[in-house]
C-alpha positions as CSV (number, residue, x, y, z in Angstrom):
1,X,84.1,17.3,-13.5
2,X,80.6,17.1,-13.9
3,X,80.6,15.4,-16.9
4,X,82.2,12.4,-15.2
5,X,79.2,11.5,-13.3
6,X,75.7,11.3,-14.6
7,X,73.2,11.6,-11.8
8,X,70.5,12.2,-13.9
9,X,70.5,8.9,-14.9
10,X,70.6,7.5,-11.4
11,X,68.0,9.4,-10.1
12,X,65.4,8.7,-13.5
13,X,65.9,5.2,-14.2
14,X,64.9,3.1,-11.5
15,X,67.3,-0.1,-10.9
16,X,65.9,-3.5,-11.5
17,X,65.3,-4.2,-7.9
18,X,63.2,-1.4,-7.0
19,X,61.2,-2.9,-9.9
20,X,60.8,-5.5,-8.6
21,X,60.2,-3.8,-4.8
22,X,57.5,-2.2,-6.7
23,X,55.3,-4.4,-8.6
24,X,53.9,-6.5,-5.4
25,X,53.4,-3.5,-3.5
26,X,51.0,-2.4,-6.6
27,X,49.3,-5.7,-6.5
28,X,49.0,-5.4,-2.4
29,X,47.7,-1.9,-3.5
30,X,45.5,-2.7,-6.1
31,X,43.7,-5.2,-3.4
32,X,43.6,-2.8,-0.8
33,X,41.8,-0.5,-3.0
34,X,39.6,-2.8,-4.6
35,X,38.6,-4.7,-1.2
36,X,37.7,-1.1,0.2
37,X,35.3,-0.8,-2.6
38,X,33.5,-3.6,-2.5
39,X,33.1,-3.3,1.1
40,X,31.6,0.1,0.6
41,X,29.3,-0.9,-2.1
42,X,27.9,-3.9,0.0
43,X,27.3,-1.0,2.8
44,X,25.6,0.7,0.2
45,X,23.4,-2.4,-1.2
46,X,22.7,-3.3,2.5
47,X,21.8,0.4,3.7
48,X,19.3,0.4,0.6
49,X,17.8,-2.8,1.1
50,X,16.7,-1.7,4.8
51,X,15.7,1.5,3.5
52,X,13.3,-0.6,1.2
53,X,12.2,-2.9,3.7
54,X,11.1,0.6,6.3
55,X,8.9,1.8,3.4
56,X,7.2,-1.4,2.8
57,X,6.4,-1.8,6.3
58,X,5.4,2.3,6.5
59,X,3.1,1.0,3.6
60,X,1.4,-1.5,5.6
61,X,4.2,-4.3,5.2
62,X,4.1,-7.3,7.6
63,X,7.5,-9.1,8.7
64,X,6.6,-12.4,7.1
65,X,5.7,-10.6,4.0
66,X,9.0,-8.5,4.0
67,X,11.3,-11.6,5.0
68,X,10.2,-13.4,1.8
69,X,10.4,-10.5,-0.5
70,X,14.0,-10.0,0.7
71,X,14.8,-13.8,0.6
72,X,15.8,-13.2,4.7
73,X,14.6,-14.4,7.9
74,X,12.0,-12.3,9.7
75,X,14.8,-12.3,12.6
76,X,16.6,-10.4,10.6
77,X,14.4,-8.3,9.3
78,X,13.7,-7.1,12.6
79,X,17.1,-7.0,13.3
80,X,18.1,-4.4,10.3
81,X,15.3,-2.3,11.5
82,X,16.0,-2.1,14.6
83,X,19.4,-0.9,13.9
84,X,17.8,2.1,11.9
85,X,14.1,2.8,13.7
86,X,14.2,6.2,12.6
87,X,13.6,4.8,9.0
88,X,10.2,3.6,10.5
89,X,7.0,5.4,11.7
90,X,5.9,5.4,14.8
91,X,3.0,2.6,14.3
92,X,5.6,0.2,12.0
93,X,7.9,0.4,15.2
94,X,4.8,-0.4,17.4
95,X,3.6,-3.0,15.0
96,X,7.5,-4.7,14.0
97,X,9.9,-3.8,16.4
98,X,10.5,-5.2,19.9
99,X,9.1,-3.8,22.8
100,X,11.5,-1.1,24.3
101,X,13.7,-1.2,21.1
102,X,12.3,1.8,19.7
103,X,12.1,4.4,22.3
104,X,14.2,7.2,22.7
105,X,15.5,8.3,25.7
């Protein structure tokens, strides 16, 4: 009786449609993935640029001469370090940052 009815080859062979199911949900998948990545690496990139710009200004750095080197505004300059002032020393964040913005409470 058994040898009446294959299922291994129903269960090891996929049919044509689920082929076909398959292939756009690995190109959605493939640009899920991908998208994710580059996202994570422009974190990164960004992350290590304001890392760059703290030291200068720990260095001695002022905002006009950190804006050009980055090819940015001095807004946002200031902007990226406020979001991380513990990146800074305390006379940088005297010296750069906005009055109030660097306290801790």
């Amino acid at each position: 009786m058994t040898d009446l009815i294959d299922d291994t080859r129903l269960t090891h062979t996929p049919t044509e449609a689920l082929e076909a199911a398959r292939d756009p949900l690995r190109e959605v998948s493939a640009a899920v993935v991908a998208r994710a990545s580059l996202q994570a690496k422009a974190r990164a990139y960004e992350l290590r640029l304001t890392r760059w710009m703290a030291m200068a200004a720990n260095q001695g750095a002022g905002l006009d001469a950190l804006a050009d080197a980055a090819g940015v505004s001095a807004d946002e300059v200031r902007g990226r370090l406020a979001e991380h002032p513990e990146l800074l020393d305390a006379r940088s964040r005297e010296r750069l940052l906005p009055p109030g913005r660097h306290r801790r409470w």
